[in-house]
LUMGU-94838 format. One record per residue: residue in one letter; x, y, z of N, C-alpha, C, O, CB in turn. Coordinates in steps of 0.1 Angstrom, whole numbers, padded with zeros to 4 digits, always signed. Glycine has a CB too. Layout:
# residues N
aXYZXYZXYZXYZXYZ ...
***
This chain:
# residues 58
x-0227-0148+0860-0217-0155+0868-0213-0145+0879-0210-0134+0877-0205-0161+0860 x-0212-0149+0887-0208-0143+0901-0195-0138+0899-0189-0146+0892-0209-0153+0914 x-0188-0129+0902-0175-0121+0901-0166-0130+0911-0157-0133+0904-0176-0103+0908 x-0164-0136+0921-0159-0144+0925-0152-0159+0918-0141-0165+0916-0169-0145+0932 x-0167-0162+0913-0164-0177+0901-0158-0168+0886-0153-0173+0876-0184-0190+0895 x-0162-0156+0889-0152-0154+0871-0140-0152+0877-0131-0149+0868-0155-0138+0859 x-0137-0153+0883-0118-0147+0886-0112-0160+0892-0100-0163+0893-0115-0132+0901 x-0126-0171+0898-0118-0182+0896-0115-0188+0886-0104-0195+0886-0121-0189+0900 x-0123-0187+0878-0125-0195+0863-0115-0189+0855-0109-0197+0848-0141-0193+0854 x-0110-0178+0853-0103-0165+0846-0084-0175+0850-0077-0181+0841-0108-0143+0857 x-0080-0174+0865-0072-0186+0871-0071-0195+0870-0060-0200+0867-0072-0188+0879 x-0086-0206+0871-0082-0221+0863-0076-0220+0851-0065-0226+0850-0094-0230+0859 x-0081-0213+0840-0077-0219+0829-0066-0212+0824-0064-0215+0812-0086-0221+0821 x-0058-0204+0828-0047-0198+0829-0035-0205+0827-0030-0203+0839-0047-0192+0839 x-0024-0212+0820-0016-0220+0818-0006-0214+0825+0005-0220+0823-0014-0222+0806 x-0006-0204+0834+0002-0194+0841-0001-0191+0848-0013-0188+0847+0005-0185+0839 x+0004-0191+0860+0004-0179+0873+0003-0168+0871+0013-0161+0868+0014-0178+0880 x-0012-0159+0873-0016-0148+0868-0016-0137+0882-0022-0141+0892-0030-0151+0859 x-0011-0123+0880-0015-0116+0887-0028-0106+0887-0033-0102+0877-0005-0112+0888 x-0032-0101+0902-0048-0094+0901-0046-0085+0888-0056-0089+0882-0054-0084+0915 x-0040-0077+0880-0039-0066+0867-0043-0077+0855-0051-0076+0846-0020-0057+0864 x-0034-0089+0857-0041-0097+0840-0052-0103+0847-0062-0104+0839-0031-0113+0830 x-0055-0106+0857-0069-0118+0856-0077-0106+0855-0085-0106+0845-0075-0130+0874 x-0078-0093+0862-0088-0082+0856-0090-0082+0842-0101-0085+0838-0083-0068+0858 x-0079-0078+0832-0073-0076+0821-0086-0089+0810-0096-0086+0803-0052-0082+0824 x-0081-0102+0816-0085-0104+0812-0101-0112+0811-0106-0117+0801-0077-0105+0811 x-0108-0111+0825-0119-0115+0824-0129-0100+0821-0141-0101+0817-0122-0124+0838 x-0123-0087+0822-0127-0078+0821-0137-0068+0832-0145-0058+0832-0131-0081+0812 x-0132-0077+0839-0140-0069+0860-0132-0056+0862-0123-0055+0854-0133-0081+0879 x-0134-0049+0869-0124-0037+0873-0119-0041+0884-0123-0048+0893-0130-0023+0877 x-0106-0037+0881-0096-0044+0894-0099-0042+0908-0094-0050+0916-0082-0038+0894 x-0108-0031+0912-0110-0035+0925-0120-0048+0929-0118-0054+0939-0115-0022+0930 x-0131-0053+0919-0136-0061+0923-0126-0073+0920-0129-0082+0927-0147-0061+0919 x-0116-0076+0912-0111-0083+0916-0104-0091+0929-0102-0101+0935-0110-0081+0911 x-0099-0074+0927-0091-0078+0946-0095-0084+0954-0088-0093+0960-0089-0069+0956 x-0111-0080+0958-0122-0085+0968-0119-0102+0964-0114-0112+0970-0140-0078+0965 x-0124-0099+0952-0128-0120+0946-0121-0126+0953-0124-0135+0960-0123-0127+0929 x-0104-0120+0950-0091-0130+0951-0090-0131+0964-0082-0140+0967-0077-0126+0943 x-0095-0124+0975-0092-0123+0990-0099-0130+0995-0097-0136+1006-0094-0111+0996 x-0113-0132+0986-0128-0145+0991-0117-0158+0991-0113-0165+1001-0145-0149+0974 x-0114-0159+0976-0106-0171+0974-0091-0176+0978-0086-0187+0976-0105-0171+0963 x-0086-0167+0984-0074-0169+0993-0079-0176+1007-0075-0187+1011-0066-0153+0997 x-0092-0168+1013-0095-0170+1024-0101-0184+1023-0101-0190+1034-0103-0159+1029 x-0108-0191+1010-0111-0202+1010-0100-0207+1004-0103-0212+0993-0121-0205+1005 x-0088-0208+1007-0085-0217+1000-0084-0224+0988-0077-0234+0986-0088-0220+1004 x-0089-0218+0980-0092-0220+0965-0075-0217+0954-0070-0225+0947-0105-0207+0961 x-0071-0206+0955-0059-0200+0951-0044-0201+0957-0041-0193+0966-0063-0188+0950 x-0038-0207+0955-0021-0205+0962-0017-0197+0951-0022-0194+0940-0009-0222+0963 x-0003-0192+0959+0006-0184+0953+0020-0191+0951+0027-0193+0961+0006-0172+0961 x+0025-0195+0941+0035-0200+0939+0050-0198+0940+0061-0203+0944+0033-0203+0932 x+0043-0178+0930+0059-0166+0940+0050-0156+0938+0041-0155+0931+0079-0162+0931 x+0054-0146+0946+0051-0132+0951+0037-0124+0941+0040-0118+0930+0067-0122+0950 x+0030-0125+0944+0019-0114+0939+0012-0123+0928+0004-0117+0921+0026-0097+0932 x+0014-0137+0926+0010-0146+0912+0003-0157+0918+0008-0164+0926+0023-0153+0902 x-0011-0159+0913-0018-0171+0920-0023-0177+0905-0026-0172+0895-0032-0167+0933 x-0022-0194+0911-0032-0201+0904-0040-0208+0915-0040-0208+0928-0026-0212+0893 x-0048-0215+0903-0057-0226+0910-0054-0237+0917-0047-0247+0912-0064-0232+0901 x-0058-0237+0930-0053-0251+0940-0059-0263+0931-0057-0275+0935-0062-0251+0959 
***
């Protein structure tokens, strides 16, 4: 799976607003590639942030 769709997927199903340290944490990516992911998915649109530094799934 593409590092992108795991950090979306890692966010969908997240019953929480998760920040980049747990969605790393927990899909098991190194946090820098996460950062990238979450910046793809900001830039699409995919992720809101609800408060400061915590995204879920649009």
């Amino acid at each position: 799976m593409e590092t992108v769709e795991k950090v979306f997927e890692t966010i969908k199903n997240s019953a929480e607003p998760l920040n980049a340290g747990k969605v790393a944490e927990l899909s098991g990516l190194d946090r820098k590639e996460v950062d990238k992911a979450m910046a793809r998915l900001k830039a699409d649109g995919r992720i809101v942030s609800p408060r400061r530094c915590y995204w879920s799934a649009k």
